[in-house]
ZANU-44953 format. One record per residue (C-alpha): y, z, x. Coordinates in steps of 0.5 Angstrom, whole numbers, plus 500, padded with zeros to 3 digits. Example, Ala and Ser with C-alpha at 12.3 -4.5 7.8 and 13.67 -1.06 7.14 Angstrom:
2
SITE_north_up_east
SITE_491_516_525
SITE_498_514_527
//
This chain:
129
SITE_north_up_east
SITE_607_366_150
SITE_605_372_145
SITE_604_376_151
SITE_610_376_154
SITE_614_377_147
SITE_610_383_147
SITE_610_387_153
SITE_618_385_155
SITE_620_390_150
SITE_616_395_153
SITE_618_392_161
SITE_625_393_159
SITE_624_400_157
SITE_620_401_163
SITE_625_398_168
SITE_630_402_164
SITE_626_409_164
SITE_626_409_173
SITE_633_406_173
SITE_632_398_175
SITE_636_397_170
SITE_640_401_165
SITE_639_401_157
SITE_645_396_156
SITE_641_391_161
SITE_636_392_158
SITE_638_391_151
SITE_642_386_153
SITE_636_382_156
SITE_632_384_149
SITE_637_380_146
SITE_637_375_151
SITE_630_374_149
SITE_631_373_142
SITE_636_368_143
SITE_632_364_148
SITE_625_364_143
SITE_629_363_137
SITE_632_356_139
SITE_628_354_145
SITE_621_357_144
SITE_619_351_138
SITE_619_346_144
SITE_618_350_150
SITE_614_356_153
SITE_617_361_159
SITE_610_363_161
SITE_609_362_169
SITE_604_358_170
SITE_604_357_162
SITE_602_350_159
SITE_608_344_157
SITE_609_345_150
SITE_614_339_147
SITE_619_340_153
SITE_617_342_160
SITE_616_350_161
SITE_622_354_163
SITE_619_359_168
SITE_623_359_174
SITE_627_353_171
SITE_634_355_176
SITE_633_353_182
SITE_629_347_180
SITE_629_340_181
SITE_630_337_175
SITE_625_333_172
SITE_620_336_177
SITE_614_339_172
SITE_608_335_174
SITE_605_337_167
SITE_610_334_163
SITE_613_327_162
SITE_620_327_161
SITE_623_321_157
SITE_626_315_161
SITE_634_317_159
SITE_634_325_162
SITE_629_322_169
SITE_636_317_170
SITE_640_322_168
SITE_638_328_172
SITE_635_324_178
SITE_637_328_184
SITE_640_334_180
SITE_637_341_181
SITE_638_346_175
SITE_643_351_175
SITE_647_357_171
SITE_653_351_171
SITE_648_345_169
SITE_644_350_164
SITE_651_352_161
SITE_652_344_160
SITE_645_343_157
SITE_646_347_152
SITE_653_346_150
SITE_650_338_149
SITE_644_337_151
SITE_646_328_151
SITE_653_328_155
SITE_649_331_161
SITE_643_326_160
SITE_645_321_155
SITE_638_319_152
SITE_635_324_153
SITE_630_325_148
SITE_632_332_147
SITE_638_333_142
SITE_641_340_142
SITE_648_343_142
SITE_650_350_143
SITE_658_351_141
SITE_657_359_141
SITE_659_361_149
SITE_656_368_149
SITE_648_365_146
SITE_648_360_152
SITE_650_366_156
SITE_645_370_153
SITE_640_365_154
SITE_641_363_160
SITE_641_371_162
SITE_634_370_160
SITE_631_364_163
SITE_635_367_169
SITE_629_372_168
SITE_624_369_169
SITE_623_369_176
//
């Protein structure tokens, strides 16, 4: 995960610089990043590829099948609760609103009440790609 905390910044701007995305965008997201290490990064990585930590990694969450990561054990509670769901902006906002009324006894317990840091960390794990 470190070496993609330390090249983001520098990508953004390089990505900024040619015109893939604008200054704002790119500030946007290297906030959006900040967010998404600051409360997700203790438990989980972003690294494609890259190893579970507590909770399954984030590359190329949306779009997922949920409580699909052959790596990673997920708790009896969240694999009923999100049997047959697949991840999406919507359900990722949900999530992070309050991780136990989309999967009651989850063996994750978080809640985001700010709309626009869920937003921001969406942002970011929609990035990830």
């Amino acid at each position: 995960m470190t070496h993609i905390l330390l090249r983001a910044p520098a990508l953004l701007l390089l990505l900024a610089a040619t015109g893939l995305i604008g200054i704002a965008q790119a500030d946007d997201l290297e906030l959006a990043q900040k967010l998404a290490t600051n409360h997700c990064a203790i438990c989980h990585t972003f690294d494609k590829g890259g190893p579970p930590g507590q909770g399954p990694n984030l590359f190329g969450l949306l779009g997922r099948k949920a409580a699909s990561e052959s790596n990673f054990t997920y708790s009896d509670g969240y694999s009923k609760a999100m049997s047959g769901k697949v991840w999406d902006e919507q359900m990722l906002d949900a999530w992070l609103t309050d991780t136990q009324t989309v999967a009651p006894g989850s063996a994750m317990i978080y809640s985001q009440a700010d709309p626009a840091k869920r937003q921001k960390i969406i942002a970011y794990i929609k990035s990830l790609h």
